[in-house]
C-alpha positions in Angstrom: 108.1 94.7 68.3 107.3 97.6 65.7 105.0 98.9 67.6 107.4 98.5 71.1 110.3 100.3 69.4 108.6 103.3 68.2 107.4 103.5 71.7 110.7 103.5 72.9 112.2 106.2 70.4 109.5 108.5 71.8 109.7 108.2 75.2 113.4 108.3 74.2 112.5 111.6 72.4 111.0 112.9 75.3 113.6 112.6 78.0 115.7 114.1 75.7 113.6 117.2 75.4 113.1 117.4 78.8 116.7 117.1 79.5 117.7 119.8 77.4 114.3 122.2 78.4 115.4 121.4 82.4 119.4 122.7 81.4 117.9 125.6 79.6 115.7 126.5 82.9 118.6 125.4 85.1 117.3 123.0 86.6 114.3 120.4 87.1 112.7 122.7 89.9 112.9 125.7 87.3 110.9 123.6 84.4 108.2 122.6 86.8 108.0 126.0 87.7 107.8 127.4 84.4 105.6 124.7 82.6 104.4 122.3 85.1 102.7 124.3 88.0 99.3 122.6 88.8 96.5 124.9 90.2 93.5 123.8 93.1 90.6 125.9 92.6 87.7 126.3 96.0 84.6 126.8 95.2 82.8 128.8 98.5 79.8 130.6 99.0 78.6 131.7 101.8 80.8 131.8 105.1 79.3 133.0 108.1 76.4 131.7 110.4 73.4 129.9 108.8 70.5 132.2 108.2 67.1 130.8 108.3 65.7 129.6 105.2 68.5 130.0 103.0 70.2 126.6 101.3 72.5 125.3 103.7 74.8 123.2 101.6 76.0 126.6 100.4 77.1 128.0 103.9 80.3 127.4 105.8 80.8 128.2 109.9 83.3 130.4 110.2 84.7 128.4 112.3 85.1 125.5 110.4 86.5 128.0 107.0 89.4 129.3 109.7 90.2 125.3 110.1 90.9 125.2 106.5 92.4 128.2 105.8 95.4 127.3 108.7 95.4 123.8 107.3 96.3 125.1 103.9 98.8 127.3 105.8 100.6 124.8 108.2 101.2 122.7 104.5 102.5 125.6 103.1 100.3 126.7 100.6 99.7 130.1 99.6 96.7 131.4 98.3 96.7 133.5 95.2 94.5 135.2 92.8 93.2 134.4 88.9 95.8 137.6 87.6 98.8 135.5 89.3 97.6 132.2 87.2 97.1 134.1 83.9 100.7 135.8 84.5 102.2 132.6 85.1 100.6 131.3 81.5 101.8 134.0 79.9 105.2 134.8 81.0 106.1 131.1 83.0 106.3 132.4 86.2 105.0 134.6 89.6 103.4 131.3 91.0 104.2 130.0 94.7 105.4 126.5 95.0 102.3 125.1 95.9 99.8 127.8 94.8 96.2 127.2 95.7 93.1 129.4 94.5 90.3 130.7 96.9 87.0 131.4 95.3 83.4 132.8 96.3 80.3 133.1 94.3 77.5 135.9 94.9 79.9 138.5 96.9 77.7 137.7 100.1 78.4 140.1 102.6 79.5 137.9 106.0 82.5 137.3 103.8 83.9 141.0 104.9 83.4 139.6 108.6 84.4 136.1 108.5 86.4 135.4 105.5 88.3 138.5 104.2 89.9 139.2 107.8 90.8 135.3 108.1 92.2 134.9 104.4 94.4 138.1 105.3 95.7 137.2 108.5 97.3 134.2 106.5 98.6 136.1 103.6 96.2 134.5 101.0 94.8 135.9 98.4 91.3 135.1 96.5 88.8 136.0 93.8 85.0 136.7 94.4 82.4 136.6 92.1 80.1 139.8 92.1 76.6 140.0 90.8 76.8 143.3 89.9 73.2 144.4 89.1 72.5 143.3 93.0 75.2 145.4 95.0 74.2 146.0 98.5 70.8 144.4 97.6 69.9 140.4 98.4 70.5 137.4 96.7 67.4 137.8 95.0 68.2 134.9 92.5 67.2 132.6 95.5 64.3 134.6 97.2 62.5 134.4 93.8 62.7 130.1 94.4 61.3 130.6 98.0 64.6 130.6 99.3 66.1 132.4 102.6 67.5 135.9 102.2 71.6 136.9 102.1 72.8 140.2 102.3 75.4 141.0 99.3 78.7 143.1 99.7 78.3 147.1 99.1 80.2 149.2 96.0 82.2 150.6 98.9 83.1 147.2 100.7 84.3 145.5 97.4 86.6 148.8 97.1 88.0 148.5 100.1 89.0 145.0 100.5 89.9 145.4 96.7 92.7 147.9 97.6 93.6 145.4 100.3 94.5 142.6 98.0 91.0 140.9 97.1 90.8 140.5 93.8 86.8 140.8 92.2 86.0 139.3 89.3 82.1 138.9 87.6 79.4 136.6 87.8 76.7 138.3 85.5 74.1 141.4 86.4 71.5 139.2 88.0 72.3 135.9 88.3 70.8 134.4 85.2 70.5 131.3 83.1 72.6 132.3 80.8 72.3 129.9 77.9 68.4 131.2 78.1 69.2 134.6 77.2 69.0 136.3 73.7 72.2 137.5 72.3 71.9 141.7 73.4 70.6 140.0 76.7 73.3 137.4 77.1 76.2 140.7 75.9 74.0 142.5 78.6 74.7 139.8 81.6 78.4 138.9 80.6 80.1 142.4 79.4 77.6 144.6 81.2 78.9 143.3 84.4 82.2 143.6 83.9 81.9 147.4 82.9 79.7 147.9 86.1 82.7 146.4 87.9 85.6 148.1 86.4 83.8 151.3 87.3 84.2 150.6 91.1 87.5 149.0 91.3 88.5 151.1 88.6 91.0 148.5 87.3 90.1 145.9 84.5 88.4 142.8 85.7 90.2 139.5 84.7 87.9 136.9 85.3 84.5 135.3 85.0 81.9 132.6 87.1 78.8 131.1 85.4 76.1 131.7 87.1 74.7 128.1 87.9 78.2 126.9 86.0 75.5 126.8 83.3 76.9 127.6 79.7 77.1 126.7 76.3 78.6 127.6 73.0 77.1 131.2 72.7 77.7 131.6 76.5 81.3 130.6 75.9 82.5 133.0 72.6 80.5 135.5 74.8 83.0 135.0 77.5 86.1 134.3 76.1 85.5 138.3 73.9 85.3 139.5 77.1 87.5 138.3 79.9 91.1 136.5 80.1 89.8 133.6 82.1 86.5 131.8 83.3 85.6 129.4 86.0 83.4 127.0 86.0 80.7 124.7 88.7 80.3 121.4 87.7 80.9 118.3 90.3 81.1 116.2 87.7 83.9 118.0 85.9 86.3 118.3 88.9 90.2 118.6 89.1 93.7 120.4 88.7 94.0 123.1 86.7 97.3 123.4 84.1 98.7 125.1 81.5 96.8 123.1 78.8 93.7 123.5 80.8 90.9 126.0 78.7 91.5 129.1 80.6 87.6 129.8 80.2 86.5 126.5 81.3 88.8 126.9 84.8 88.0 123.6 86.6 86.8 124.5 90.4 86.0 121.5 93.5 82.9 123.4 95.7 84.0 122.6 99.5 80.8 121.3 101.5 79.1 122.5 104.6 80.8 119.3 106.7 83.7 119.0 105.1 86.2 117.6 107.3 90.0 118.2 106.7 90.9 114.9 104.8 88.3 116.2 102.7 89.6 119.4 101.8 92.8 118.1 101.1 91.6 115.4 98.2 90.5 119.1 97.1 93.7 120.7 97.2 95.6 117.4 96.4 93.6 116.4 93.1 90.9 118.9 92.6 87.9 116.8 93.7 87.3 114.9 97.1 86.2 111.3 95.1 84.7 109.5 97.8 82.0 112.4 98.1 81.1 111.4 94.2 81.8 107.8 94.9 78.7 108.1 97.8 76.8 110.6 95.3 76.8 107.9 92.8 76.1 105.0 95.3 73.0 106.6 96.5 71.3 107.5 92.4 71.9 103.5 92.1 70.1 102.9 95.2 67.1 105.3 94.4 66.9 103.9 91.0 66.7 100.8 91.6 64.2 101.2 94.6 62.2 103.2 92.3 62.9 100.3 89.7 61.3 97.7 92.4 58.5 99.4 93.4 58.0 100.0 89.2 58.0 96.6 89.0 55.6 95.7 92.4 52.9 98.0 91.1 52.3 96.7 87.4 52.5 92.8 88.8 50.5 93.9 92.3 52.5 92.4 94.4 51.5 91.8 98.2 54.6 93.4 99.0 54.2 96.8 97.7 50.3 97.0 99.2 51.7 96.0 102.6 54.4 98.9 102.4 52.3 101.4 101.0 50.0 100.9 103.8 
């Protein structure tokens, strides 16, 4: 009963506070607004066609990326960019009411054909990711692991389209490991990009994407001396992003070559599509425990294992 009462008296506690924060904003709406705003974060790559050779699960049609951009639209979400989220954590507002964050990696260069001109038509803003030490040169990152080749956006192209409401942020000088690096190689990677990219935009940059989403502690207090916020890529870290979330560990959901429109809104809903990781973890139990079996039908020789393997 202890334990029950002092319950009570803080949930009592509680709706008090928010009572009296909600008359202080004017109303319910206002307080959500101010404190409560909860921010979707897509994770793109490549949009345009498929180039040989290069990793498909990284590449949208442009057809399908204008589905989801007029979805988003027709439910009345509006695209913004990272300085609207940081303004709205500093200062409580300058957010949409259902705000929703755009975001490519690598600064391919289809995105000035297929994306840029499709995000603008819809009034949406987003944030790419530029390897800085690789402008107008090839996603060389991926060539060097046999992998297809991808033109990357121009000095002049990230100009324009930043004058036009694009907002470029950094993802390193070269793509690297970063939690590999030395400490004048790592300062190298994070700050040097960010001083090549303030010299073209000629604005400073806000925001930072690990390369890989690979980071750790040194990677981290590189970033946070450096930039006001930080995204990062990892499926198994998913979700919403609010105002207690680590605003250098910015929480993205990467949108998949197929996905189909109830898929991209889990994304935009709750920040992760969870039947995609309910299959991903279906199929590592199936393949361990097939690899588990035939484990086991090798050290006992059973006839089953000789007839498959022949």
């Amino acid at each position: 009963m202890r334990k029950i009462s002092r319950r009570l008296l803080g949930l009592g506690r509680s709706f008090v506070e928010f009572c009296s924060a909600a008359r202080q904003q004017g109303s319910w709406h206002a307080l959500v607004r101010a404190f409560g705003m909860r921010l979707p974060v897509l994770l793109y790559h490549h949009v345009g066609p498929h180039r040989p050779g290069t990793i498909s699960g990284l590449t949208v049609s442009p057809e399908r990326f204008e589905k989801h951009v007029s979805w988003l639209a027709k439910r009345r979400y509006q695209g913004i960019c990272p300085a609207d989220w940081l303004k709205w954590r500093r200062e409580g507002k300058g957010l949409p009411d259902k705000p929703i964050l755009f975001t490519f990696d690598d600064a391919y260069a289809d995105l000035v054909e297929y994306a840029f001109p499709t995000l603008h038509r819809y009034g949406f803003g987003a944030s790419v990711y530029v390897v800085t030490g690789q402008l107008g040169g090839t996603n060389a990152w991926d060539e060097a692991r046999g992998y297809g080749t991808l033109d990357l956006m121009t000095a002049e192209q990230i100009r324009e389209w930043s004058a036009k409401g694009i907002e470029f942020g950094a993802h390193s000088r070269t793509h690297a490991n970063l939690p590999t690096l030395s400490h004048s190689e790592l300062t190298d990677e994070v700050v040097g990009s960010a001083k090549d990219l303030e010299s073209i935009i000629g604005s400073p940059v806000v925001s930072f994407a690990y390369p890989y989403g690979f980071h750790n502690q040194a990677v981290d207090d590189c970033v946070r001396g450096a930039y006001d916020l930080a995204f990062i890529a990892d499926d198994w870290d998913e979700g919403l992003n609010d105002l207690q979330s680590d605003p250098h560990l910015l929480r993205r959901t990467m949108v998949q070559t197929d996905d189909s429109l109830f898929a991209l809104e889990c994304r935009a809903r709750f920040g992760r599509y969870p039947f995609l990781e309910m299959g991903n973890r279906l199929r590592q139990r199936v393949a361990l425990r097939t690899r588990l079996k035939r484990l086991t039908a090798t050290s006992t020789g059973s006839p089953t294992d000789k007839s498959r393997k022949g």
